[in-house]
C-alpha positions in Angstrom: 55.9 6.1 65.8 58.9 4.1 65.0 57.7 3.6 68.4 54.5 2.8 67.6 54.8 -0.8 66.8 55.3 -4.9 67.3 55.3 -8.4 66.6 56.7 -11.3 65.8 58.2 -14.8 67.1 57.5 -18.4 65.7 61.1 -19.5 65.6 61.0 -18.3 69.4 60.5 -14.8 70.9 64.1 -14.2 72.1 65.7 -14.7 68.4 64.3 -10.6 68.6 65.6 -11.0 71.6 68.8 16.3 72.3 69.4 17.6 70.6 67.3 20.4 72.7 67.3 23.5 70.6 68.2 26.6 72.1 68.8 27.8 75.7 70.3 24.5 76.8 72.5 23.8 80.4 74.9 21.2 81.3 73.7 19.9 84.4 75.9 16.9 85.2 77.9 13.9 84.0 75.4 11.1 84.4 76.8 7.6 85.1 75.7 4.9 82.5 74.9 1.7 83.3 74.4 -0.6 80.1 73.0 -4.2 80.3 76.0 -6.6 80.8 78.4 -7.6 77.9 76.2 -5.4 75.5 78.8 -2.1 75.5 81.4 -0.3 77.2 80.4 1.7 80.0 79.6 4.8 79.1 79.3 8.1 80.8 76.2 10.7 79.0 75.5 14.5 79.3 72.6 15.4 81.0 70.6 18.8 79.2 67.9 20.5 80.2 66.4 23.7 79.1 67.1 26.3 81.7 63.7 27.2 82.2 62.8 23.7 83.1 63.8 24.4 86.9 66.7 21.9 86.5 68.7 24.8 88.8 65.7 25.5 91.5 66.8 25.3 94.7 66.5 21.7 97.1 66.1 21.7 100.6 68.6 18.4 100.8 71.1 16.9 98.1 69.8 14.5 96.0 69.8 10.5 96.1 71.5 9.6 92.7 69.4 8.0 90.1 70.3 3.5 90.5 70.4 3.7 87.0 69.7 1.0 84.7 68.4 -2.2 86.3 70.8 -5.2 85.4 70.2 -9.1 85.1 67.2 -10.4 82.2 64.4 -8.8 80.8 61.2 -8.2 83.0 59.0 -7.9 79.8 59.1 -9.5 76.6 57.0 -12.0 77.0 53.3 -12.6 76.5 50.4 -12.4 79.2 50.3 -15.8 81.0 47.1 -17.8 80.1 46.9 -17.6 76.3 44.8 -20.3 74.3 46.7 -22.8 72.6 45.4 -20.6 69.1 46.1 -17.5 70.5 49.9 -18.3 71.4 50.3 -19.8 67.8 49.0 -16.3 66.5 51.4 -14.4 69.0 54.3 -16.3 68.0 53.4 -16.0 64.7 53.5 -12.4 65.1 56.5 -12.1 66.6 58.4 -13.6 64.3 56.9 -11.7 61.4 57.8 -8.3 63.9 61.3 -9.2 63.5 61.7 -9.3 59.9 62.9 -6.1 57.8 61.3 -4.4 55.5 62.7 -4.2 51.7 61.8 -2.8 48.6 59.9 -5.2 47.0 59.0 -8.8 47.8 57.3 -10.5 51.2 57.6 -8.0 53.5 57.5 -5.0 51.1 57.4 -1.6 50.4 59.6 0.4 52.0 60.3 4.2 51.7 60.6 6.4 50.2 61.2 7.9 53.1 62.0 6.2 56.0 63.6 6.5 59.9 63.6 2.3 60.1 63.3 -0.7 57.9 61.3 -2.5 61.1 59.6 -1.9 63.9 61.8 -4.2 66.3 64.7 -1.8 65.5 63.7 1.1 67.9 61.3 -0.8 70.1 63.8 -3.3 71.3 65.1 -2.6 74.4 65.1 -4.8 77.1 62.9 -6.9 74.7 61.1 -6.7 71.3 58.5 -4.7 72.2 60.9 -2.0 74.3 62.0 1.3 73.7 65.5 3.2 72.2 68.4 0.8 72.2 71.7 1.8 72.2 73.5 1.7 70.5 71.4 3.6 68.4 70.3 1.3 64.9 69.3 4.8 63.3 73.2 5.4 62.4 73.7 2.3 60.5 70.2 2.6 58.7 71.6 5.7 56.7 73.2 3.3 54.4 71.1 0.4 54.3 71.6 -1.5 51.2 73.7 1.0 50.0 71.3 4.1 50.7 73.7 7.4 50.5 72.0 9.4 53.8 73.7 11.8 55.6 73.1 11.1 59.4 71.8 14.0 61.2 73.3 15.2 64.0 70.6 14.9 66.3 70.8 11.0 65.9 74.1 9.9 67.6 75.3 6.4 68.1 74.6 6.5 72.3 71.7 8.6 72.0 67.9 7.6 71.9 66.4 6.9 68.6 64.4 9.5 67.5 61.6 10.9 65.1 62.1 14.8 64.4 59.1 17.1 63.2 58.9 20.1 62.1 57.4 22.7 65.0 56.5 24.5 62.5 54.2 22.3 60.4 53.6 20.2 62.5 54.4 17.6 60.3 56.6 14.0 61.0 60.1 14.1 59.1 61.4 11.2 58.1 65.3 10.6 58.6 66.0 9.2 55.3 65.2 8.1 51.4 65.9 5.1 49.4 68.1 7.0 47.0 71.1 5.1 46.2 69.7 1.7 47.7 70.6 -1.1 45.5 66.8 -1.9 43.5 66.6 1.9 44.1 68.1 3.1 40.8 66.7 6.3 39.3 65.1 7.6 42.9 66.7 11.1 43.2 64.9 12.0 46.5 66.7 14.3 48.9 66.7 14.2 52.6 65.0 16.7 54.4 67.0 19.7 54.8 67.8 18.6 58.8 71.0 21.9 59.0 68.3 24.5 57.7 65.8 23.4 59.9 67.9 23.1 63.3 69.1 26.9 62.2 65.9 27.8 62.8 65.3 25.7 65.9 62.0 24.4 63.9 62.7 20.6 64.8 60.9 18.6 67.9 61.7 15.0 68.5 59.9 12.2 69.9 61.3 8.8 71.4 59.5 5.3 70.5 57.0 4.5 73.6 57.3 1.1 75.1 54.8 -1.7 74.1 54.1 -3.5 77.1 51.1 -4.4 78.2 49.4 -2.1 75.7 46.6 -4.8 75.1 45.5 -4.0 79.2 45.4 -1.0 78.6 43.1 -1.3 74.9 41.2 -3.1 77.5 39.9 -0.9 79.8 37.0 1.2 79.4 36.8 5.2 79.2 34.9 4.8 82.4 37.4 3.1 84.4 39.9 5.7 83.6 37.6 8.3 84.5 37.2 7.1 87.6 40.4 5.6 88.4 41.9 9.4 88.0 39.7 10.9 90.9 40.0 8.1 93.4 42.8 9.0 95.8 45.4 6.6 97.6 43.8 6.4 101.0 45.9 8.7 104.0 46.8 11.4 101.2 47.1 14.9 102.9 46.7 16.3 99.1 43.9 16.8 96.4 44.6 17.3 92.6 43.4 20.9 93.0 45.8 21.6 96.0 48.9 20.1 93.5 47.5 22.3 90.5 46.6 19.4 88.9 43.6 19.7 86.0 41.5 16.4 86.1 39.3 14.8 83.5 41.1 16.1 80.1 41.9 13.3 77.9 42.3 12.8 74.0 39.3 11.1 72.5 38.4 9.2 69.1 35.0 8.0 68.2 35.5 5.2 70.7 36.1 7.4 73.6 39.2 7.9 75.0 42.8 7.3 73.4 45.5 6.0 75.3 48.4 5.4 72.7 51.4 7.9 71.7 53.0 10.5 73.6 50.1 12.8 73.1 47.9 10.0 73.5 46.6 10.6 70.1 45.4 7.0 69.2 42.9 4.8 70.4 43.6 1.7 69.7 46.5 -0.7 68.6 45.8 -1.8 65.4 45.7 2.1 64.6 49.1 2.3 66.5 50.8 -0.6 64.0 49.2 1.2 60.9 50.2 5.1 61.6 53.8 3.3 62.6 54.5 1.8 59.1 53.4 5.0 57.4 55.3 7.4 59.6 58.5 5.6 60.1 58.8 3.2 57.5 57.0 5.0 54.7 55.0 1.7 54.1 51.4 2.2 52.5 48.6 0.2 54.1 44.4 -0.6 54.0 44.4 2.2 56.4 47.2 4.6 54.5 47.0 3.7 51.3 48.6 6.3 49.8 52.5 7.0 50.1 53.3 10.6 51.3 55.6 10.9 49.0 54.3 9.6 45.4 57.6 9.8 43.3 57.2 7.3 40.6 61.1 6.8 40.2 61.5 6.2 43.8 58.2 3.5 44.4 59.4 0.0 43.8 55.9 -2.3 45.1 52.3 -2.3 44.5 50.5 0.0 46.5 48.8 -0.6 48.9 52.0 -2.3 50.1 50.6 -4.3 53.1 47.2 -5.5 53.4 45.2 -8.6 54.2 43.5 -11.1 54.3 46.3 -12.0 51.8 46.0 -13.8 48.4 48.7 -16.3 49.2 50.2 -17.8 52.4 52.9 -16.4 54.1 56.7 -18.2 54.0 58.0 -19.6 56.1 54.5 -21.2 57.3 53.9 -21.4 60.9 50.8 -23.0 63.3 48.2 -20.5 62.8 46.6 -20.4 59.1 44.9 -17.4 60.0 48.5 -15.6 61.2 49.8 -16.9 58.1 47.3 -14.7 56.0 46.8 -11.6 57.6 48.7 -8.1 56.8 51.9 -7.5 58.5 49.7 -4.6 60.4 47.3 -7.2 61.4 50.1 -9.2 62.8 51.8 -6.5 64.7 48.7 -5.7 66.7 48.4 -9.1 67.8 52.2 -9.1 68.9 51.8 -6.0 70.7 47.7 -7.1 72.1 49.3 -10.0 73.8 52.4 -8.7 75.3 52.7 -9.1 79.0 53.6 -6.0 81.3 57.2 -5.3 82.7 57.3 -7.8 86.0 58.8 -5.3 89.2 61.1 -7.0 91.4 61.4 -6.5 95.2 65.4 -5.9 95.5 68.1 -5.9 93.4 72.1 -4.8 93.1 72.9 -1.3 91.5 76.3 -0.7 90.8 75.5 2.9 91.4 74.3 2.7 95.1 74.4 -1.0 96.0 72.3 -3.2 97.1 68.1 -1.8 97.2 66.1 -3.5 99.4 62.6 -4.5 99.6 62.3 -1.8 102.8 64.0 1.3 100.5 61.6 0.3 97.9 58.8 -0.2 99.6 59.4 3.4 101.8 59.8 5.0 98.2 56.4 3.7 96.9 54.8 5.8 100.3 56.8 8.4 99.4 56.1 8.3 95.7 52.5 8.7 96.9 52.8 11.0 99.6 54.2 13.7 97.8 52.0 13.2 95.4 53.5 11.9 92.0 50.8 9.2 92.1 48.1 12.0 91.6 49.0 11.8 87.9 51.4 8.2 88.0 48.0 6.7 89.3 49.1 3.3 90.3 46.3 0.6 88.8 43.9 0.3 85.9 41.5 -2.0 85.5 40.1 -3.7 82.4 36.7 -4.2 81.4 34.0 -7.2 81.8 34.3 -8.1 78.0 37.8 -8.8 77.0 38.9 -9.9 73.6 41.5 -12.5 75.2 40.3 -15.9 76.1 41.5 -16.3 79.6 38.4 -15.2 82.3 41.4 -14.1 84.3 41.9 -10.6 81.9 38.2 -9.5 82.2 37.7 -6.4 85.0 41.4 -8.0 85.6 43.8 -5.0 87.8 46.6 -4.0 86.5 49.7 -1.7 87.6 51.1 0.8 84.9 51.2 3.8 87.3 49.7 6.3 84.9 46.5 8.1 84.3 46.6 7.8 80.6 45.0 11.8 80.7 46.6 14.7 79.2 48.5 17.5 81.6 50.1 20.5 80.9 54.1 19.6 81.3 55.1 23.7 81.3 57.6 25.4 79.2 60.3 23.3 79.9 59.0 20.3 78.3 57.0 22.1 75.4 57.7 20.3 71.9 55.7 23.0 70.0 52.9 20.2 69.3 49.5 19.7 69.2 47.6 16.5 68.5 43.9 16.4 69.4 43.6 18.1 72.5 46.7 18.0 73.6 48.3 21.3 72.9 52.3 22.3 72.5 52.6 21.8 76.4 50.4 18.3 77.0 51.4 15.3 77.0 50.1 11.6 78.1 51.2 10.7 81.1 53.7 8.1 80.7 53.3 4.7 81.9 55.9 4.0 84.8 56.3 0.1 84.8 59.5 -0.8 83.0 61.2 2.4 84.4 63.5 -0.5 85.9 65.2 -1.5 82.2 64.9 1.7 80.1 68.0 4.3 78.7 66.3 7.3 77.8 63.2 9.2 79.3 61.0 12.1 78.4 59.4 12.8 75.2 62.9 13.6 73.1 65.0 11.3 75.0 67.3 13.7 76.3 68.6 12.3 79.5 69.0 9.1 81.1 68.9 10.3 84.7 65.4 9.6 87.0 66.7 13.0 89.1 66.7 15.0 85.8 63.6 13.7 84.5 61.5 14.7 87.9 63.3 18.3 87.8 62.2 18.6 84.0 58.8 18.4 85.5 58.9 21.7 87.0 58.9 25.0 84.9 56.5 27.1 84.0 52.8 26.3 84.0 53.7 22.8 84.8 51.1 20.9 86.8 53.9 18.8 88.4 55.8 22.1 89.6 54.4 21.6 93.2 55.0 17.8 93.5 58.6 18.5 92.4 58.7 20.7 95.2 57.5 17.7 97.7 60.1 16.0 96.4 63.2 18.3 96.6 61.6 19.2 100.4 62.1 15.3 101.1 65.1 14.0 103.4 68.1 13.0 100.9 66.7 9.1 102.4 63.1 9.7 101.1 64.6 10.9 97.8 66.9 8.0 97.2 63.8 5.5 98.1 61.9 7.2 95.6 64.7 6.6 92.8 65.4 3.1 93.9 61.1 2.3 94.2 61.0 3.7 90.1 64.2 1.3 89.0 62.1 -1.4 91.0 59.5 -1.1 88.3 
């Protein structure tokens, strides 16, 4: 969702450079750590619900969570290796990523609902491509172009951008309409009604999903997830029926397994970039055709709105004819096909606890195995024999992005009230781990910033993770901090 999407860069890549409903507990003041000279720093409630086991008892204090890794981006850029034509189409794309949508015109189409006017405004932290940025570019998207929304309060300036749904329908809510947007005259089109709705605690929310590396993942075979889930680390004293852990359940499409979203309900990228500009940016594709809101008063551009190949050339043109004349959908996908994975580093400075070293790190990775959060964080993937990407060096190519990609049952403390697929109200994707390093906001809704949070949240009623939470609280206060230090290493 808004967090679905990416692409764009010909004048140069860097120019893009909980609300939890009821039964909520205060667990601590978290420190913030935010990039430098981007904000003030900040300090941000933690909340969990209190059946998540955010109050179980720990054999040892905590370590405290390094927070937010400083110094440049780790990700951002695109896989090492490209062809001369395929660079000129990623570059291409992300510039084209990094362009807002309007009414009419180019890049057209627009609303009438919408919780963005581009993809690069929630996926953009550390780096086009990223996740929620703070401060949060939902607030000032209320009014854009003179748009007379009401923010809702579950969309705060230092909180995670978000996309609500309604439990209830199961249906995706989009923050706002174009009503009162200049080129917007006559649209009457109300918000949803967000107060009614959080009355009767009937709203989830989910946070955009990094894009990193996605076109690795795309890569890889059904097979090699299959089997990369039931091969154990070597020296492990655990199996994945000892931790309660249910193998072999994954969402599938007609292609076999699907990696992408937090319920891992899409297969592939290009299906990613079109369900994206539908959901969050109301736009109407070859896909979509269709707006989901079919106001005449309020529908401003030929429908479908984006499509390709394209009758005339994009402007500003760039090296790559083909880019140049393919849907903004089509151009996304390549953005997001050919970005490179978050790089780890072996040390680095917190100003939380100091200096990590490559010995704390590397004593948290053990431990991060040991107790067994790789039994679902599974550490590499590897792609197929037959890549789409010139380089010979991405074909059955190993890659790192500590996750499983299957579907587990997160308990009651993480429930969103969903279902997509197979996953039900309590499953979720397991979430990739690489770029833990340079990320705000974690778990499906965004609602905490803390790593110690996030691994209590895991435990709660019919959680799989419940007994590798408790390997973890049983570890030394020094194993514990490791661990935290290892995951802002990533």
């Amino acid at each position: 969702m808004n967090r679905f999407s990416a692409i764009l860069g010909l004048l140069a890549i860097a120019a893009l450079s909980a609300l939890i409903g009821a039964r909520a507990q205060v667990i601590d003041w978290v420190p913030f750590e935010p990039a430098p000279s981007e904000f003030p720093r900040e300090a941000f409630r933690t909340i969990v619900p209190q059946s998540c086991g955010g109050t179980a008892a720990r054999a040892n204090p905590p370590g405290q969570d390094p927070g937010v890794r400083a110094g440049a981006a780790s990700a951002g850029g695109f896989l090492p290796g490209l062809s001369a034509n395929e660079l000129a189409i990623a570059n291409t794309a992300a510039f084209w990523y990094s362009q807002p949508w309007t009414l009419t015109g180019q890049v057209g189409g627009l609303g009438p609902r919408y919780a963005t006017n581009g993809c690069f405004e929630c996926h953009a932290y550390p780096a086009p491509g990223g996740s929620s940025p703070i401060p949060n570019t939902e607030v000032a998207l209320a009014n854009l172009n003179g748009a007379t929304n009401t923010v809702p309060s579950f969309i705060t300036s230092n909180g995670p951008t978000r996309i609500p749904y309604q439990i209830s329908t199961g249906s995706i809510l989009k923050l706002y309409t174009v009503k009162g947007m200049t080129g917007a005259e006559g649209c009457t089109l109300a918000q949803p009604d967000f107060p009614a709705l959080l009355t009767n605690n009937d709203l989830s929310y989910h946070i955009p999903v990094p894009l990193f590396g996605l076109g690795l993942v795309e890569a890889t075979p059904s097979a090699n997830f299959i089997a990369a889930q039931t091969t154990l680390p070597g020296g492990v004293s655990w199996t994945l029926a000892s931790l309660g852990i249910t193998s072999g359940r994954f969402n599938h499409s007609v292609d076999g397994i699907s990696t992408l979203g937090w319920k891992g309900g899409v297969s592939s990228i290009k299906g990613f970039s079109d369900l994206a500009l539908s959901v969050d940016l109301g736009v109407s594709s070859v896909t979509y055709p269709r707006k989901d809101d079919e106001v005449a008063s309020c529908i401003f551009n030929p429908v479908p709105d984006d499509f390709g190949p394209r009758l005339t050339r994009l402007s500003p043109n760039s090296a790559s004819v083909s880019a140049d004349y393919s849907s903004q959908s089509d151009l996304y996908s390549a953005f997001i096909k050919y970005l490179a994975p978050p790089a780890a580093v072996t040390s680095y400075i917190s100003s939380v606890v100091g200096a990590v070293t490559t010995a704390s790190i590397a004593n948290g990775r053990a431990r991060f195995i040991s107790d067994g959060c790789v039994a679902c964080h599974t550490q590499d993937q590897t792609t197929g024999a037959n890549v789409a990407i010139a380089s010979p060096t991405y074909k059955s190519y190993t890659y790192t992005p500590w996750s499983d990609y299957a579907l587990h049952n997160m308990g009651t403390g993480l429930r969103d009230g969903l279902s997509f697929g197979a996953a039900g109200p309590q499953d979720f994707r397991t979430s990739a781990l690489w770029g833990t390093g340079q990320r705000y906001f974690f778990l499906h809704d965004g609602r905490t910033q803390d790593l110690n949070a996030v691994i209590q949240a895991h435990k709660s009623t019919g959680s799989e993770a419940s007994t590798t939470v408790d390997n973890f609280n049983a570890d030394s206060t020094g194993n514990q901090q490791d661990i935290l230090n290892f995951l802002r290493s990533l």
